[in-house]
C-alpha positions in Angstrom: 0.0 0.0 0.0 1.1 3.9 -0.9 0.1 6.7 1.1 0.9 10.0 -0.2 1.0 13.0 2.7 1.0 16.5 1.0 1.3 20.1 3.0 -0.3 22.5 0.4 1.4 25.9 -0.7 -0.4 29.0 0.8 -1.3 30.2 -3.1 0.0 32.1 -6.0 1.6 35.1 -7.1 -0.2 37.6 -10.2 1.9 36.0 -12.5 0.3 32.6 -11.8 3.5 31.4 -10.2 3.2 29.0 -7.3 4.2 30.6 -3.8 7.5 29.0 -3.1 8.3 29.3 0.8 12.2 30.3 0.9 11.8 29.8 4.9 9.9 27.2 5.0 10.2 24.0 7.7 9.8 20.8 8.0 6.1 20.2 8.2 6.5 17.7 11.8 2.4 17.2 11.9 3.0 14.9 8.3 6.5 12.9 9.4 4.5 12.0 12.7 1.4 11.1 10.4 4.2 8.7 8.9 5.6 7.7 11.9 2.3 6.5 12.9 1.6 4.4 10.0 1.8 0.7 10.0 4.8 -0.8 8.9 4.8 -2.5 5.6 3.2 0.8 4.2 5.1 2.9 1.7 4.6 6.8 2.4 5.8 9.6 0.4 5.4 13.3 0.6 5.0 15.7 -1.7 5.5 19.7 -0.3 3.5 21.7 -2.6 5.7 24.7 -0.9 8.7 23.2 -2.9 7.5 20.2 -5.1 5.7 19.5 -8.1 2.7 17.1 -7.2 2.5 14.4 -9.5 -0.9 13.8 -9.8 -0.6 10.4 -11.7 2.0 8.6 -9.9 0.3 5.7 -8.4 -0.7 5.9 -4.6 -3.8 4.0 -2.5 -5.0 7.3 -0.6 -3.6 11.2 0.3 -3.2 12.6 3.3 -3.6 16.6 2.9 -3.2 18.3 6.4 -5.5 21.6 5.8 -5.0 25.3 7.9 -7.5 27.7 7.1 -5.1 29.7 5.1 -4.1 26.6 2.9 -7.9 25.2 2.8 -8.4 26.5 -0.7 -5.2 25.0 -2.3 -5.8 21.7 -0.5 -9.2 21.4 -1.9 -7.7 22.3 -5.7 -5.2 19.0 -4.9 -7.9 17.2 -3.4 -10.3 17.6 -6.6 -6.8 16.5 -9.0 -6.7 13.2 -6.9 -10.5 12.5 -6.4 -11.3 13.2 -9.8 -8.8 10.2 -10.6 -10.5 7.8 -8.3 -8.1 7.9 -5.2 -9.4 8.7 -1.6 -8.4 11.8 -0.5 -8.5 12.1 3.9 -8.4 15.7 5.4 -7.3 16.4 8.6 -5.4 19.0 10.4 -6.7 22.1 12.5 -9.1 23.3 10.0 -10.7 20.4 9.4 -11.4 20.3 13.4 -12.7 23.8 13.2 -15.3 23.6 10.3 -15.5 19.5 9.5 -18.4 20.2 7.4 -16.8 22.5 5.1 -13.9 19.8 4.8 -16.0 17.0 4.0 -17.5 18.6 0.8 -13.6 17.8 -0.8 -12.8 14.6 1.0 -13.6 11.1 1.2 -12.8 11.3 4.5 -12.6 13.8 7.5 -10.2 13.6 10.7 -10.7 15.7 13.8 -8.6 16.3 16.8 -5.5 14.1 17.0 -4.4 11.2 14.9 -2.3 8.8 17.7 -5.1 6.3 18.5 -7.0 6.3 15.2 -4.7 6.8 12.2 -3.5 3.1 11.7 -7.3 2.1 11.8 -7.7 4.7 9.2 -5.0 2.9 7.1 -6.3 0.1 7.8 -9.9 0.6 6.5 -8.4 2.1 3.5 -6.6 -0.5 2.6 -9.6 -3.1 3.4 -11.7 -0.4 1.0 -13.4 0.4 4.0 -12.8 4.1 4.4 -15.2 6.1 6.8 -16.7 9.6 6.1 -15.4 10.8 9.6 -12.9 9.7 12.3 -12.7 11.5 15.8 -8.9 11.1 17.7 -9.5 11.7 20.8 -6.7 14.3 22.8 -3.9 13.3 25.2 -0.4 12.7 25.4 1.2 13.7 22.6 2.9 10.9 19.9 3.5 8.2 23.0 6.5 6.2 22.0 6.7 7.5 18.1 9.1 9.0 16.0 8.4 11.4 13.5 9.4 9.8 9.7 12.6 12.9 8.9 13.9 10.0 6.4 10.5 12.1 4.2 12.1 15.7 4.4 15.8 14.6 2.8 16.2 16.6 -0.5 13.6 19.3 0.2 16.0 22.2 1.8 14.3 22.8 4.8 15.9 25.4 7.1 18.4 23.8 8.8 16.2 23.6 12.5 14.4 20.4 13.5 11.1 20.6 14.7 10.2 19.0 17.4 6.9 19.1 19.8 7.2 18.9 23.9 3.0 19.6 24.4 0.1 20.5 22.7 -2.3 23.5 23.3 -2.8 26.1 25.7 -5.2 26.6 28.6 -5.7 30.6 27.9 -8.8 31.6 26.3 -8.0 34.0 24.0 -10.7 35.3 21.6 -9.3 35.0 18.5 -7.1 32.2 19.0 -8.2 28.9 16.9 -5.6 27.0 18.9 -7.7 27.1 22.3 -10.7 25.9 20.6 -9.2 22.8 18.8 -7.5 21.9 22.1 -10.4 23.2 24.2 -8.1 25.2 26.4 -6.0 22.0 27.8 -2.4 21.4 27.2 -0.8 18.2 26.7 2.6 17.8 27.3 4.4 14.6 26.4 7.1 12.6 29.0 10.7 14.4 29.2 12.4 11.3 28.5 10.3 10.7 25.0 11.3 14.4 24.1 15.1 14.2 25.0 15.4 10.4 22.7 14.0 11.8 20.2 16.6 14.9 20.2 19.3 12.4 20.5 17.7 10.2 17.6 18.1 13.1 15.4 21.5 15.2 14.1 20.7 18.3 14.5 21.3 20.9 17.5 19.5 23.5 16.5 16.0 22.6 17.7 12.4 24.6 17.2 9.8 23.0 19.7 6.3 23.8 18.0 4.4 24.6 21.1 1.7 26.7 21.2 2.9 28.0 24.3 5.8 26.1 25.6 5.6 27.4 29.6 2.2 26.6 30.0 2.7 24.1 31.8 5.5 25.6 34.4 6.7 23.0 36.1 6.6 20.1 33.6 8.8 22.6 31.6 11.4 22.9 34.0 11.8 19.3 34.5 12.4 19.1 30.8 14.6 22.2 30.7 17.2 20.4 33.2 17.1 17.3 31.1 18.2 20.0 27.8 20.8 21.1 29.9 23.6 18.2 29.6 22.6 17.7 25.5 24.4 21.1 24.8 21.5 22.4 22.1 20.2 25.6 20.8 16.5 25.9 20.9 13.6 28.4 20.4 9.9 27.7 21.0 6.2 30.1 21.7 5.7 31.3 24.8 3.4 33.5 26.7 4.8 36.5 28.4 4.6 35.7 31.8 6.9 33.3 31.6 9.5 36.5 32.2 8.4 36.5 35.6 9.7 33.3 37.2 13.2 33.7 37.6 13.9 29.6 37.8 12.2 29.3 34.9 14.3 31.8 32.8 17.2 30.9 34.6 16.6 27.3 33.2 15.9 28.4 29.3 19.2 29.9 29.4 21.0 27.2 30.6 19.3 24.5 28.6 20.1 26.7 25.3 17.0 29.0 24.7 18.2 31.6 22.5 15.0 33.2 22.1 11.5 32.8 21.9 8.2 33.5 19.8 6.0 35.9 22.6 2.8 37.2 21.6 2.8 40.6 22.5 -0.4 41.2 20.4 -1.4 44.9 21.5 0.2 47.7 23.1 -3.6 48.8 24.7 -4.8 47.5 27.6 -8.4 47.8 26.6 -7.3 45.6 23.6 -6.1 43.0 25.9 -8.8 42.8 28.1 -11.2 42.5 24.9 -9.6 39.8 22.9 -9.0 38.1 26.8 -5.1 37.9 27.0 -4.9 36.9 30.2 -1.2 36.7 31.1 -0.3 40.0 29.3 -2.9 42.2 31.5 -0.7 41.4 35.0 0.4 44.1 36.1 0.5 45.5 32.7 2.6 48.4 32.0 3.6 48.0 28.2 5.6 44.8 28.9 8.4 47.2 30.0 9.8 44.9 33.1 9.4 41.9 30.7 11.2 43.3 28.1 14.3 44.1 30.2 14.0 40.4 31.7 14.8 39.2 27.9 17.6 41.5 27.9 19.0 40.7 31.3 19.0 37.3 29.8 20.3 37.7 26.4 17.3 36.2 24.9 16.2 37.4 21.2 12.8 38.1 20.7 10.0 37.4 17.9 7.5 39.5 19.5 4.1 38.8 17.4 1.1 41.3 17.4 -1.9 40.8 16.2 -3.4 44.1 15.0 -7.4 45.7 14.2 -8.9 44.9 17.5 -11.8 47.4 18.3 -9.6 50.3 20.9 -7.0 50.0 17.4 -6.4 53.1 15.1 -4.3 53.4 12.4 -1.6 55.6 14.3 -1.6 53.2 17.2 -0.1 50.6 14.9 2.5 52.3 13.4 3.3 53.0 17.0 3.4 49.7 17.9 5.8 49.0 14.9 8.0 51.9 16.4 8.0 50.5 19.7 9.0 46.8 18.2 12.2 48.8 16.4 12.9 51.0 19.9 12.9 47.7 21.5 15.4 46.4 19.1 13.8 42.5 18.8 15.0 40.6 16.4 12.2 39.5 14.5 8.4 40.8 14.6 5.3 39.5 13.1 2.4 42.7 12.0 -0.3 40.3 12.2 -3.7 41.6 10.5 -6.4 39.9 12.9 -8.1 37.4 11.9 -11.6 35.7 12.4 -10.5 32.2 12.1 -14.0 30.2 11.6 -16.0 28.6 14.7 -13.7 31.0 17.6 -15.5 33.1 19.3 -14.3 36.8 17.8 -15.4 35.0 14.5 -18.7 34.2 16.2 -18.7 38.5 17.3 -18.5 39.1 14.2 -20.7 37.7 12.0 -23.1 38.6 14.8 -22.2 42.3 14.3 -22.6 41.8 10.9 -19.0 42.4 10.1 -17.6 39.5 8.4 -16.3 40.4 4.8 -16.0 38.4 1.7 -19.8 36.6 2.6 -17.7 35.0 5.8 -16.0 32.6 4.6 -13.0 35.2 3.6 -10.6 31.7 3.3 -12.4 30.5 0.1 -13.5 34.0 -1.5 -11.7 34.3 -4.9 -11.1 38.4 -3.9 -9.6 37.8 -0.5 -5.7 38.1 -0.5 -3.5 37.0 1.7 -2.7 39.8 4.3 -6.1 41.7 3.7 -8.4 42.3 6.1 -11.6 39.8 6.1 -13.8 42.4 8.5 -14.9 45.5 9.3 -12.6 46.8 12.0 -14.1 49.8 14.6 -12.1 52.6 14.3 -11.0 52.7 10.5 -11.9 50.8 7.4 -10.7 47.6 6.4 -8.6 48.9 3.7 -6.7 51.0 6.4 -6.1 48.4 8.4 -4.8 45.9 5.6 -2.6 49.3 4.5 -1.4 50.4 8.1 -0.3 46.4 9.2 1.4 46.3 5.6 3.5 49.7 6.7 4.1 48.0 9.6 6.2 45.5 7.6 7.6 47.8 5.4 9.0 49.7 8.5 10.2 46.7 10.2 12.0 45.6 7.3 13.8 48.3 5.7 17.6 48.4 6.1 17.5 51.2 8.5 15.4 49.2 10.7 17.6 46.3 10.5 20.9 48.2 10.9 19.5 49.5 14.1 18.0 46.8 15.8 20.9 44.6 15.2 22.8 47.2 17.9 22.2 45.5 21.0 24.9 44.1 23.0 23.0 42.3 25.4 20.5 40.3 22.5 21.3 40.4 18.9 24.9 40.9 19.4 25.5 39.2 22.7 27.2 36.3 20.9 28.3 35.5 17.7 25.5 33.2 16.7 23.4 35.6 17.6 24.5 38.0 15.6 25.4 35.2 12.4 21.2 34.6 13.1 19.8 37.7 12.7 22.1 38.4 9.8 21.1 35.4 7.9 17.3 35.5 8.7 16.3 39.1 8.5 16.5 39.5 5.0 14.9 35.9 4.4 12.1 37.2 6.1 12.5 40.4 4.2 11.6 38.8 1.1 8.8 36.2 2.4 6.9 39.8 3.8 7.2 41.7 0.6 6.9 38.3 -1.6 3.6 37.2 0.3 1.7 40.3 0.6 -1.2 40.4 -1.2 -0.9 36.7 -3.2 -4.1 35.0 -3.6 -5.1 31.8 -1.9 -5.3 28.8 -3.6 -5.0 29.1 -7.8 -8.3 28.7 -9.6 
């Protein structure tokens, strides 16, 4: 039997070119896919992000993991392999969020997580016996498996292997798709599974895909003093309270944190307390004493902010791109907010009557990638898609980059450091100004 797993590309470009991902990584959700299937059972992968899918090459069933930013594409590839008689399963965190959608593409839809069901789903397709819908229920995350890396060889993938410690994250955030798939739990999987699979692998340069790495304190720190003797360089996603346990940042550092993903999200406290950001409203005072803790600790930051919440204007997020340069982080993220389906700021919305593009922005073939999909309070759409896109204009000029490299206690502070932000900043340069405004899907 042939299984095929495919990650689809985010869309194309004007010229009808397919959006290749120059920083793109190793998609872990479809190596553990293979790692949990049966022996005896060829798997393959094509990357649509890199490779050329080739529709007619023989294979028993595709796998197509589906986010709600790659939902049109994946249904295009779908349609190419249905329309030549081979099942086609969905699975994936949009197909969690809005199954039914899913289903009209696929033979088969799975929600939540794959470790107890996925060889019954190879299974029945093999047997012929595929169902409509399969259900994984959530818990520890891949017990005793290793991710299949033999599937990335060949496809350049930045050189950082992605590995996964737990799953979800207990804060309820409005916007935040995450806490409904997971249904505000984490899962976090035993320390001595995560350091054998660091030791089964080459690399030292580690990314944990956490959704928020610290959010469960102590279960992180037992894992942090196991990192400690393996002599690695990791970054992960945290929230930012993390800053404000000393043993716990005394522990990143010493197991080889050099950084970390934080979601700042808004620089307005009324912001915070709509979209419910819990651990970024205690003892707020614009993240100032977290923001020397990084420092103190030599830690480079991706600070993340997700902008066009109601208290938001147009000047306030160019200040908030100022304030990410004053700060010198390393890397940002100018997020345009977005209604991801069945979360509850989706669900405001379309109660307001605000939802753009007849709500399902993801599929509309107007929508591009980086626009604004509602109506936000205090401008129009069109000035918030046009003030987030300055915001990466900014951030990204070589002015901007000359000066936030000057930090001796972060992007200087070693020379790794430095060789990092040298080498990535004007990747993601080109991704920001290659990206913005490409349409999903292709049709």
């Amino acid at each position: 039997m042939q299984i095929t797993f495919i990650k689809p590309t985010l869309g194309y470009l004007d010229n009808n070119e397919r959006f290749v991902d120059e920083g793109r990584m190793e998609p872990l959700s479809l190596g553990l896919l293979a790692g949990l299937t049966p022996s005896g059972v060829d798997c393959r992968l094509f990357d649509d992000r890199i490779d050329e899918i080739d529709y007619d090459e023989p294979t028993d069933l595709v796998a197509i993991t589906v986010e709600t930013f790659t939902a049109r594409r994946a249904y295009e590839i779908a349609a190419e392999y249905r329309a030549r008689k081979v099942p086609v399963v969905m699975g994936g965190m949009h197909a969690s969020l809005i199954p039914t959608e899913v289903a009209k593409h696929a033979d088969s839809v799975f929600t939540g997580d794959a470790e107890g069901l996925w060889s019954q789903v190879v299974d029945d397709a093999h047997d012929g016996q595929l169902r409509p819908r399969y259900h994984g229920k959530f818990g520890t995350p891949q017990p005793g498996v290793m991710p299949r890396r033999d599937l990335y060889a060949g496809k350049k993938y930045l050189p950082v292997s992605l590995l996964q410690f737990g799953r979800g994250c207990h804060y309820p955030c409005e916007f935040c798709a995450v806490g409904e798939f997971f249904d505000h739990k984490v899962y976090t999987r035993p320390t001595a599974e995560v350091i054998k699979e660091i030791t089964a692998q080459s690399r030292r340069d580690i990314f944990f895909v956490d959704d928020n790495f610290t959010a469960n304190p102590e279960a992180a720190k037992e894992l942090l003093r196991a990192l400690i003797p393996l002599k690695i360089r990791w970054i992960s996603q945290v929230s930012v309270n993390h800053t404000r346990d000393p043993e716990l940042m005394h522990l990143m550092v010493e197991s080889g944190c050099i950084g970390n993903v934080i979601g700042f999200e808004s620089l307005d406290i009324d912001n915070l307390r709509q979209m419910g950001k819990a651990p970024n409203m205690v003892e707020f005072d614009r993240y100032s004493r977290a923001v020397a803790t990084l420092r103190e600790h030599h830690l480079q930051t991706w600070a993340a902010f997700a902008v066009g919440y109601d208290y938001d204007t147009v000047e306030s997020i160019l200040e908030t791109c100022d304030w990410g340069i004053s700060n010198r982080f390393a890397f940002a993220a100018f997020n345009v907010l977005m209604p991801y389906p069945s979360t509850p700021f989706y669900e405001r919305l379309r109660v307001e009557g605000r939802l753009l593009y007849d709500e399902h922005w993801w599929l509309h073939p107007d929508y591009r990638f980086n626009q604004a999909a509602f109506r936000p309070a205090r401008m129009t759409a069109d000035e918030l898609t046009e003030a987030a896109w300055a915001c990466r204009q900014r951030w990204s000029s070589h002015l901007s980059i000359i000066k936030r490299v000057l930090d001796l206690k972060t992007n200087l502070a070693t020379p790794f450091r430095f060789f990092t932000y040298l080498i990535y900043n004007p990747l993601f340069r080109r991704e920001a100004f290659k990206k913005q405004g490409i349409r999903l899907g292709n049709q």
